[in-house]
C-alpha positions as CSV (number, residue, x, y, z in Angstrom):
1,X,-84.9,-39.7,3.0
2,X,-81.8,-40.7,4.9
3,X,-80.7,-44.8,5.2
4,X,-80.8,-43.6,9.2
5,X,-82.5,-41.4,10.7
6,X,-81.2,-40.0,14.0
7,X,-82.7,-37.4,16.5
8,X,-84.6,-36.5,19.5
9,X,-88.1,-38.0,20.2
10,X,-90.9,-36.1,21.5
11,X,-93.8,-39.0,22.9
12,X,-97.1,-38.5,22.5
13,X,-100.1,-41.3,23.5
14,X,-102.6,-42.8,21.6
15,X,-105.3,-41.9,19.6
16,X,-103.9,-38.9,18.2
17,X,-106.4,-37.5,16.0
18,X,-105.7,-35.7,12.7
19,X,-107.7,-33.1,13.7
20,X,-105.2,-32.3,16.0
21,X,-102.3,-32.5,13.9
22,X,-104.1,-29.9,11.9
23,X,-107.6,-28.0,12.6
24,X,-109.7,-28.3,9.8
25,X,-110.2,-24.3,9.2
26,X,-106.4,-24.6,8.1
27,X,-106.9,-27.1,5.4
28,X,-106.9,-23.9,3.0
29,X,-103.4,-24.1,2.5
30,X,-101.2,-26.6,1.4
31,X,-97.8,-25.0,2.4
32,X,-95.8,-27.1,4.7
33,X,-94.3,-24.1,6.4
34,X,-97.8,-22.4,6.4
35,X,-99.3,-25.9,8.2
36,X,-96.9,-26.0,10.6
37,X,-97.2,-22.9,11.7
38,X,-100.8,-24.3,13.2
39,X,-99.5,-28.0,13.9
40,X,-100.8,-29.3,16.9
41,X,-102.0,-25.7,18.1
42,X,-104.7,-26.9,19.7
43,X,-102.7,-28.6,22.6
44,X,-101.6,-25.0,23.5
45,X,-99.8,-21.6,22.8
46,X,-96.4,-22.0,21.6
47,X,-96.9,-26.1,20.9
48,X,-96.3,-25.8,17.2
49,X,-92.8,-24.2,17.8
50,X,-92.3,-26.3,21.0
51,X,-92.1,-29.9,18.5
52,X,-89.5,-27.9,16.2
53,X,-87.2,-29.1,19.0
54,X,-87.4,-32.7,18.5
55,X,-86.5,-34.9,15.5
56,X,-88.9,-37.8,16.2
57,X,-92.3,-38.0,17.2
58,X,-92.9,-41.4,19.2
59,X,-96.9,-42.1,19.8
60,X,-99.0,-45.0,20.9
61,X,-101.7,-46.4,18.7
62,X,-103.5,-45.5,16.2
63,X,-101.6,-42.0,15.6
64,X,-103.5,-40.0,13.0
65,X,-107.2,-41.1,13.4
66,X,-109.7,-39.5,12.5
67,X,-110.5,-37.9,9.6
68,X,-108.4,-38.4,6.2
69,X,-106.8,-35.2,5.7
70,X,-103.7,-35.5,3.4
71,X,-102.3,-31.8,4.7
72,X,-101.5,-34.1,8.7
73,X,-98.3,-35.6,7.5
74,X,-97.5,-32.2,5.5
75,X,-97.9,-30.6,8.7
76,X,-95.5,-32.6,10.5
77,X,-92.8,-32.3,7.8
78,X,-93.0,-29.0,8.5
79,X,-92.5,-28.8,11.9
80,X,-88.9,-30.1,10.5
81,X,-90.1,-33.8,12.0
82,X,-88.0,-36.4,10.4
83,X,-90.3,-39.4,11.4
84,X,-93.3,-40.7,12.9
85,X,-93.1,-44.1,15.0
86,X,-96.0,-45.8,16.8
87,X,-97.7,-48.3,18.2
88,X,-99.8,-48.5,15.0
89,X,-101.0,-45.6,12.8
90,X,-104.7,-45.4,11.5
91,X,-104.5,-47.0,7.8
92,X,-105.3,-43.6,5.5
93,X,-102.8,-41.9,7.9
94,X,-100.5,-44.0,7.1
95,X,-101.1,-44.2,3.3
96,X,-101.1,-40.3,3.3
97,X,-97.4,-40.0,4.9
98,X,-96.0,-42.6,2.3
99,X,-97.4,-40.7,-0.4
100,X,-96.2,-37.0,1.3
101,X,-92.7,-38.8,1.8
102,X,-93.1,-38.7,5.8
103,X,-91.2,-41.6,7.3
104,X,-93.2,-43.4,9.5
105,X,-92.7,-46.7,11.2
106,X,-94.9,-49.3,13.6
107,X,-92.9,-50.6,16.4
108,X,-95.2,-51.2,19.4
109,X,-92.0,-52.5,21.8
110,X,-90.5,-48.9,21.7
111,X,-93.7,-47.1,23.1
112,X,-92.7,-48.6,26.7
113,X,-89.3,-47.5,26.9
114,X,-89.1,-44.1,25.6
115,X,-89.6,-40.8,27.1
116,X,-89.5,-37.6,25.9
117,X,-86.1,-36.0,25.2
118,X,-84.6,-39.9,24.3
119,X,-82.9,-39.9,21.5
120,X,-83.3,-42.9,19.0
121,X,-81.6,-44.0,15.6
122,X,-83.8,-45.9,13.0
123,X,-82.2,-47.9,10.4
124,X,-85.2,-48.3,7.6
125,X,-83.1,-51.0,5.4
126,X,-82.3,-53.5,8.3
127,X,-85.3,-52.6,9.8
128,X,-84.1,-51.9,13.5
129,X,-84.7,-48.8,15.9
130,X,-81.4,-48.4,18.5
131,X,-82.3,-46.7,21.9
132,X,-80.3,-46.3,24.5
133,X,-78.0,-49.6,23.4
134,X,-81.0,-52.0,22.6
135,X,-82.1,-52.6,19.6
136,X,-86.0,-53.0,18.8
137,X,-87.5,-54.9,15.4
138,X,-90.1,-53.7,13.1
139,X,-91.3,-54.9,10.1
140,X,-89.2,-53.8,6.7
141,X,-90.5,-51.5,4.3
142,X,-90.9,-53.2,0.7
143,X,-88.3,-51.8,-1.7
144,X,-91.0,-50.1,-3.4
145,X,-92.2,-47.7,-0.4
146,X,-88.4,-47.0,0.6
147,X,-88.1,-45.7,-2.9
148,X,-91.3,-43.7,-2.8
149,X,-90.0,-42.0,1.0
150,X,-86.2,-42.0,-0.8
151,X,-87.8,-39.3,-3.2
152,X,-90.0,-37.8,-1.5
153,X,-93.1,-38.7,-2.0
154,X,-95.8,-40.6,-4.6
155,X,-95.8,-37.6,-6.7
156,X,-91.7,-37.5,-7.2
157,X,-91.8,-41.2,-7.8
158,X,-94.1,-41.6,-10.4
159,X,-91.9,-38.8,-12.0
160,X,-88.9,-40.7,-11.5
161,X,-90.0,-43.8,-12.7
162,X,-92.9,-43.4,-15.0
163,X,-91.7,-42.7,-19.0
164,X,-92.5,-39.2,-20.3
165,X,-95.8,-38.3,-21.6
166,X,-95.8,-37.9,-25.5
């Protein structure tokens, strides 16, 4: 995980349901690349390859409700998407990207003053998002989850910082 992250947003609204992220018949594989392939799918032909071109998705609230399926932020990540921010985020959704190292942030100010094709900065240590010369607040990450995204995930932290087995 990057101390910025930079890119183009695409902006979706609220209520995006994890089932849309990624159809359930999919949840056989647990490949990013092989999720991705059917990210978002059901929104249309080509839409999966369509979000490779942004950096950033930008949503309203409560982006990934529905039902708890770990394999949603996976998905994304593999659609090459750097980070998620939103309005808000449904709680196991967001629990689930922490632990799948998937950056995501709540800012509800941004939401109104995007569009798609914007291009945004977010600096996770000061927490502050730059768009188009205006800054916008959100609440910082404890040390401890910036660590967990740093690595890439719950799995590669526990590695990191647990002692070896004996």
């Amino acid at each position: 995980m990057e101390g910025k992250i930079e890119g183009r947003i695409y902006k979706f609204g609220d209520n995006v349901n994890s089932d849309i992220i990624i159809a359930g018949r999919y949840l056989i594989h647990i490949e990013a690349e092989e999720l991705a392939r059917h990210a978002f799918e059901m929104l249309g032909e080509g839409f999966p390859a369509k979000l490779r071109e942004y950096d950033i998705l930008v949503a309203g609230r409560n982006f990934g409700c529905g039902s708890a399926r770990e394999q949603a932020s996976t998905a994304i990540q593999g659609l090459g998407i750097k980070a998620v921010v939103a309005a808000s985020f449904a709680r196991t959704f967001y629990r689930n990207a922490i632990n799948d190292g998937l950056t995501i942030v709540e800012c509800p100010e941004l939401y109104a003053v995007v569009k798609e094709g914007d291009r945004i900065s977010i600096a996770l240590a000061s927490g502050r998002i730059t768009h188009a010369g205006r800054e916008y607040a959100f609440p910082q990450m404890p040390e401890s989850v910036r660590r967990i995204l740093e690595l890439g995930g719950l799995a590669n932290y526990l590695k990191a910082t647990l002692p070896p087995a004996r």
